[in-house]
N, C-alpha and C positions, 0 to 999 in steps of 0.2 A: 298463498292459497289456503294452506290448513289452517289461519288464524281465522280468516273469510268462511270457511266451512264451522271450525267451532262459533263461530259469532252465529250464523244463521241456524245452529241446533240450537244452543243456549237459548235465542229467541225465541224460537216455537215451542222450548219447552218453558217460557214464563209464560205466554202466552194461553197455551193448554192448563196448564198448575194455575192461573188464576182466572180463567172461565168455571172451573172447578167448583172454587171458593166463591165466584159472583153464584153460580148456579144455588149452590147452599144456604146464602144468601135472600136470593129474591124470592123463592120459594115461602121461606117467611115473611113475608112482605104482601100488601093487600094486592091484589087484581092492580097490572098496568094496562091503563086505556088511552089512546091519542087524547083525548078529553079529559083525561088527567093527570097530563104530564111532569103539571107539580109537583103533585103530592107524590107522586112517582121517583121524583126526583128527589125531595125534601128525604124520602125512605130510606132511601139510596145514602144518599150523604149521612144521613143517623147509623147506619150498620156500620159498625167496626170489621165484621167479615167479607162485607160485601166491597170496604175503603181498601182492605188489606188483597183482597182479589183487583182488583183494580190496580192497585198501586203495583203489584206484581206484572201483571201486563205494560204497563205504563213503561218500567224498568227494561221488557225486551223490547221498547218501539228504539232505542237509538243504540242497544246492540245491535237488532235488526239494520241499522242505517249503517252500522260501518262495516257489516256481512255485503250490505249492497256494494260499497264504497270497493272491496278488495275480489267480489266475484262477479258474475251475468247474472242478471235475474234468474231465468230458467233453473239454475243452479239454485242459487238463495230460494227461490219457491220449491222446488222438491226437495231441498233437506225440512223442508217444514212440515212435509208427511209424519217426521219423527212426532210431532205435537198431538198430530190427528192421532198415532195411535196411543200414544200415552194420556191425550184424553178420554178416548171409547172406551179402554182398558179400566182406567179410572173409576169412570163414569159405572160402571159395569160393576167395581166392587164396592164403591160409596154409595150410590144410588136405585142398586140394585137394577140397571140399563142392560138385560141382557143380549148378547148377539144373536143372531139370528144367522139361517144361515147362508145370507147373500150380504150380510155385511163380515162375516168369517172369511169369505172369499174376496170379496171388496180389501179386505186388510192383506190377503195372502198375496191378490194382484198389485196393490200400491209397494209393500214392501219388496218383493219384486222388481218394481219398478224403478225402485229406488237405488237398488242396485247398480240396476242399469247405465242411470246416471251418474252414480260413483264410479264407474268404468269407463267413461265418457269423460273425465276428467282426466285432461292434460296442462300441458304448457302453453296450451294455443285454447283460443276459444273459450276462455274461462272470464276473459277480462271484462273490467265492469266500462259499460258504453258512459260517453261523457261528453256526446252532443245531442241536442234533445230540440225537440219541435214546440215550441208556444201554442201556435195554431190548434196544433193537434192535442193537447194536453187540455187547453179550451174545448174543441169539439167535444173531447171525451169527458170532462167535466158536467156539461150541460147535457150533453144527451143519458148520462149515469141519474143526474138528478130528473130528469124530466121521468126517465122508468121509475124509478123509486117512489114519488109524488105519484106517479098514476096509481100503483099497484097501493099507497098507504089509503087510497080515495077510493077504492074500489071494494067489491065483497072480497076479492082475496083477502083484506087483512084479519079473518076472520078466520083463518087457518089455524088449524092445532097441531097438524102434523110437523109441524117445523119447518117444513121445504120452502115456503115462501119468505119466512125469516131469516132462514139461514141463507136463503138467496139473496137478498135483500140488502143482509148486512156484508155479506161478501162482496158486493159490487161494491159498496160505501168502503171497506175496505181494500178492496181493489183500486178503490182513486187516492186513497189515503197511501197506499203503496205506493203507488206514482209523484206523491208530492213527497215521502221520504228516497226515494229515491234521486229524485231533483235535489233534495238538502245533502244528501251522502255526497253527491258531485259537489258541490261549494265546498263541505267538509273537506273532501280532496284536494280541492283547489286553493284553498286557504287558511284550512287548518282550523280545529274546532270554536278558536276565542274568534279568529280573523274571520270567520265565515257567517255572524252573529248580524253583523250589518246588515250583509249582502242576501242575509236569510230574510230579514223583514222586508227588503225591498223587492223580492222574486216576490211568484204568486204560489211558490212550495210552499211554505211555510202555512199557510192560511190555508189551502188545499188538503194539508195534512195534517190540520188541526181541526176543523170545520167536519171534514169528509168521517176522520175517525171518531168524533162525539156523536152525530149524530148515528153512523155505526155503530157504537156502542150501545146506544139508547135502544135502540132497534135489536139488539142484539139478546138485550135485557128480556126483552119483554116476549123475543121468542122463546128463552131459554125457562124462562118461568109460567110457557106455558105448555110448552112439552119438551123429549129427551134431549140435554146436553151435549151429547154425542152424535144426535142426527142433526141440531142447529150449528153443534162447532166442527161439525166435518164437513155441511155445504159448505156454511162461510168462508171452511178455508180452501174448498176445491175452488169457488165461483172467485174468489181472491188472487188465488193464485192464477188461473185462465186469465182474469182480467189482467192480473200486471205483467205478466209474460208476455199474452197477444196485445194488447198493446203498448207494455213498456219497452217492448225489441224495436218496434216504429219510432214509438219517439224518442227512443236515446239512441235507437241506432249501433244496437248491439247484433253481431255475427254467431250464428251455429259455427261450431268447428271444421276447419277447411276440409279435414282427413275426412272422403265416405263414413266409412266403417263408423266413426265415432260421432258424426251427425245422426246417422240414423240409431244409434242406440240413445243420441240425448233424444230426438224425437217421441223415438216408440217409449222412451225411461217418462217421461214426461206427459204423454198417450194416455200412460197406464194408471198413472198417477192421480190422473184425471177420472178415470174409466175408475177404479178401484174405490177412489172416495166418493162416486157416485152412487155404487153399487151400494155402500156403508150407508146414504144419506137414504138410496129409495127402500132396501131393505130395512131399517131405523123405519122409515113411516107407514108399512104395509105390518111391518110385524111384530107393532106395539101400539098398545092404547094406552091411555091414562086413565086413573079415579085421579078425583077430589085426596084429594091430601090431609097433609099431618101437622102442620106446621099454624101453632095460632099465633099472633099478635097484638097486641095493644095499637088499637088506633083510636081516634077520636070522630065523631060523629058530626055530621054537619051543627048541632045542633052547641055541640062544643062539649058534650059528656063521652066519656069513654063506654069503648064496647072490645068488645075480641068477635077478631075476624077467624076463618079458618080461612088457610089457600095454602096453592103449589099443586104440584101431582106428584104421584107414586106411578111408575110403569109396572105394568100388568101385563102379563102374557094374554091373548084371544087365547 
């Protein structure tokens, strides 16, 4: 169990340390638009800081998988609170993101909460589930994408505040959860070389690869256009809700027999929920942005160079 616990800190903290570095990143970088995905993309791949953020996250996706592999979800997602706060934290002294004070309390409650759930950890009810629904992993698949698609086609994408991206990318996240989670089980089952077959022949594999690129993308593009802090603490509450509520279904994972210690993972996990909400909706009530700092070399349609200015600075109202 402790190896399972360190694996799912270490993950949230690559996780949080390279949204960081993508943040810093894109910032310098022109304006992302659905209508220019390319060149969005082409930007992306040219930055060394934004490769090296990246590649950082990349690194906790399959410590994350053997975190899943040795605990319960509900566990593995609340130790990732640690990430949320060491990116607000962060965020707060690199980018000048200050708290406000419903996300001071949003942090106070989650850490808390967090607690909770380290107290709720025993011998029983920890274990990682290792039978799982098709069906259901389908359903959830397609109705994730059908939300996501609606709201990319709608005037919500046109949101600054971050709540809709960090929504957004959390659900995309959240199914990407669901198909490391599916690969953890094989991992289990047959050991990291023996389970490489069996991984291309499930639909994890492609679930958890698909689901988290295009979360990424998405991910980008909310974080460069407002605070860091308010995009990567929905993403990872909406993430977390999603792979807990429905990864207990489809792997068919148990709360702990004992009362006492069900109701503290519940209310541990509540809180968790309730405290990085608090952090995402205070982040978007009690911060604006300017036009920023950061210029770039880009090239013109025309095929001559110009400098752009972009990103935001947060400003107090």
């Amino acid at each position: 169990m402790a190896v399972g616990i360190g694996m799912a800190l270490v993950a949230s903290l690559c996780f949080a340390s390279g949204n960081l570095i993508e943040k810093w990143a894109v910032d310098r970088m022109p304006p992302f638009s659905l209508g220019g995905m390319q060149h969005a993309v082409q930007a992306m791949i040219r930055s060394p800081w934004w490769l090296l953020g990246a590649l950082i996250s990349v690194i906790g996706l399959p410590i994350q998988m053997v975190a899943y592999s040795r605990l319960a979800i509900s566990v593995v997602q609340s130790i990732s609170v640690a990430g949320v706060v060491l990116l607000i934290g962060a965020a707060s002294i690199v980018f000048g993101e200050r708290l406000g004070r419903r996300e001071v309390a949003g942090l106070t409650v989650a850490i808390t909460a967090l607690v909770l759930v380290s107290l709720s950890l025993t011998s029983g009810g920890n274990a990682s589930g290792r039978q799982d629904s098709g069906a259901a992993v389908v359903f959830s698949a397609v109705g994730t994408i059908v939300v996501v698609v609606v709201a990319l086609l709608s005037p919500t994408r046109k949101d600054s505040t971050g709540f809709v991206f960090g929504t957004l990318a959390g659900l995309l996240y959240g199914l990407s959860g669901l198909g490391a989670k599916g690969l953890s089980n094989l991992i289990s089952q047959y050991g990291w070389f023996g389970s490489i077959s069996h991984a291309f022949e499930s639909p994890y594999l492609y679930l958890f690869l698909v689901s988290w690129a295009v979360g990424l993308g998405i991910f980008q593009a909310g974080i460069q256009r407002s605070r860091v802090g308010v995009v990567g603490s929905l993403s990872t509450i909406v993430a977390s809700a999603f792979v807990v509520g429905i990864g207990m279904v489809v792997f068919e994972e148990h709360l702990p027999s004992n009362v006492a210690l069900r109701v503290l993972r519940i209310v541990g996990f509540a809180g968790i929920l309730i405290g990085s909400g608090l952090v995402g909706w205070g982040g978007t009530e009690a911060i604006t942005t300017t036009p920023v700092v950061a210029a770039v070399d880009v090239e013109s349609s025309s095929g001559t160079g110009g400098r752009v200015q972009t990103g935001t600075t947060p400003t107090n109202d």
